[in-house]
C-alpha positions in Angstrom: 24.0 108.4 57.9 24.1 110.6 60.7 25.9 108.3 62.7 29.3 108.2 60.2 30.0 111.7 60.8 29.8 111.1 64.6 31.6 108.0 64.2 34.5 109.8 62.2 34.6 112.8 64.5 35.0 110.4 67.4 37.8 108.7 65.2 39.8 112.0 64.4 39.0 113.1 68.3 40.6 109.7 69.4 43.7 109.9 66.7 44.5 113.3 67.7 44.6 112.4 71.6 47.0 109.6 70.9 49.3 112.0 68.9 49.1 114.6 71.8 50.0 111.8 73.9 52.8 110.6 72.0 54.3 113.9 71.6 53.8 114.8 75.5 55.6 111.5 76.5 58.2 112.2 74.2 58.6 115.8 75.5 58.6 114.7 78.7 61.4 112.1 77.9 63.4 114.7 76.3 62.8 116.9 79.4 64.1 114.2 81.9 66.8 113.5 79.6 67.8 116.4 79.9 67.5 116.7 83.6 68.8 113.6 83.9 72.2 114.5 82.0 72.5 118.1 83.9 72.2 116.2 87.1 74.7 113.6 86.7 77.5 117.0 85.0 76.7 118.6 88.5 77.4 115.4 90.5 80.9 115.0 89.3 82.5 118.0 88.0 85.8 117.6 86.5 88.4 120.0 88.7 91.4 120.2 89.2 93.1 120.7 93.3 93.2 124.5 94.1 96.2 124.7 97.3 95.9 127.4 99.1 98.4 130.4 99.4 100.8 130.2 102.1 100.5 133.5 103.7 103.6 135.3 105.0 103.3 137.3 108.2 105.2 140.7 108.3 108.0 139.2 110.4 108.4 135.9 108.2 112.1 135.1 107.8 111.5 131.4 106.8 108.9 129.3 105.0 108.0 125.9 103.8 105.9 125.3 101.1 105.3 122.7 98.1 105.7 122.7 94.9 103.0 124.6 93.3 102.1 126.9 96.3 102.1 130.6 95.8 103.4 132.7 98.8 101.6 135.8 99.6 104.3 137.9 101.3 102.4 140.5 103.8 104.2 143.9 103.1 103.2 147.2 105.1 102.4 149.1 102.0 102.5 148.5 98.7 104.1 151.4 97.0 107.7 150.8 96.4 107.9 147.5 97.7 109.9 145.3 95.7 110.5 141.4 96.2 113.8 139.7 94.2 114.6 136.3 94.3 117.8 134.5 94.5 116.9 131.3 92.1 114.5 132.6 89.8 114.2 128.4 88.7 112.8 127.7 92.4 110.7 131.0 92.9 108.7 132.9 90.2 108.5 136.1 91.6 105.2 138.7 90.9 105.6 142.4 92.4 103.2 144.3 94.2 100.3 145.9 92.3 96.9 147.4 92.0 94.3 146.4 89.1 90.7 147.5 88.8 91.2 149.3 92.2 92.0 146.1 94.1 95.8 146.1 96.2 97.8 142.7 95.5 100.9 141.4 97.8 103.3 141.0 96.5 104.1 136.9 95.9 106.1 134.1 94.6 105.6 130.6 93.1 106.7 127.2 94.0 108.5 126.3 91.0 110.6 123.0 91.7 112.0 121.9 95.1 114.7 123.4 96.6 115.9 126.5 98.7 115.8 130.5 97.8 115.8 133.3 99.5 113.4 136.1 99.0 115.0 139.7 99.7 111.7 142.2 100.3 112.8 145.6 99.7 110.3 148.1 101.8 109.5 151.4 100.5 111.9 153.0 102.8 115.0 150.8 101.6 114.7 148.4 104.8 115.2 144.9 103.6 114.2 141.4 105.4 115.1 138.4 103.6 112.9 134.9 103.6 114.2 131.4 103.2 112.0 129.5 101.9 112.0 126.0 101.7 110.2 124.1 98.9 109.1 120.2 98.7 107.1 118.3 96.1 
């Protein structure tokens, strides 16, 4: 008789290790699973192509740039700088600013190819124009 009780403990004791080691290998599946899926997101991220800005010296009085660029006109200072465009459909013009503290140059967008000209107007009324020549 006193050998049952042993014999049933040793049972339960061997049941309850096959659970744990069941439930650890599925864990441990679920784990690399999940590894395995954050690995293979990280490998190939979907992203689309970033061009860089085509930066406009001081003294720029022509440009080339493709469709999609943004030009980032160099101005002396900011304040009262103004940039128009003469075919708003080729250039999408953004002003001179300041947000959150940070200074922007003023700039322009690529639209669709084609020539404009960019008149910048300084903050002492000088004015330089900018042809700019855009390709696809």
């Amino acid at each position: 008789m006193i050998r049952t009780p042993r014999a049933a403990g040793a049972a339960a004791a061997l049941v309850g290790l096959v659970v744990l080691t069941g439930c650890s290998s599925s864990a441990s599946q679920t784990e690399s699973s999940a590894a395995t899926s954050a690995e293979a997101s990280m490998a190939s991220p979907v992203m689309s192509p970033v061009m860089p800005p085509v930066v406009l010296e001081k003294t720029a009085t022509t440009a080339t740039a493709k469709v999609g660029n943004i030009l980032d006109i160099n101005v002396d200072t900011l304040a009262g700088t103004t940039i128009d465009v003469d075919n708003p459909d080729l250039l999408e013009v953004t002003q001179a600013h300041e947000t959150d503290g940070t200074q922007f140059n003023p700039s322009a967008k690529a639209l669709k190819a084609g020539t404009a000209v960019i008149t910048v107007t300084n903050g002492d009324n000088t004015t330089r124009q900018i042809t700019v020549t855009i390709t696809e």
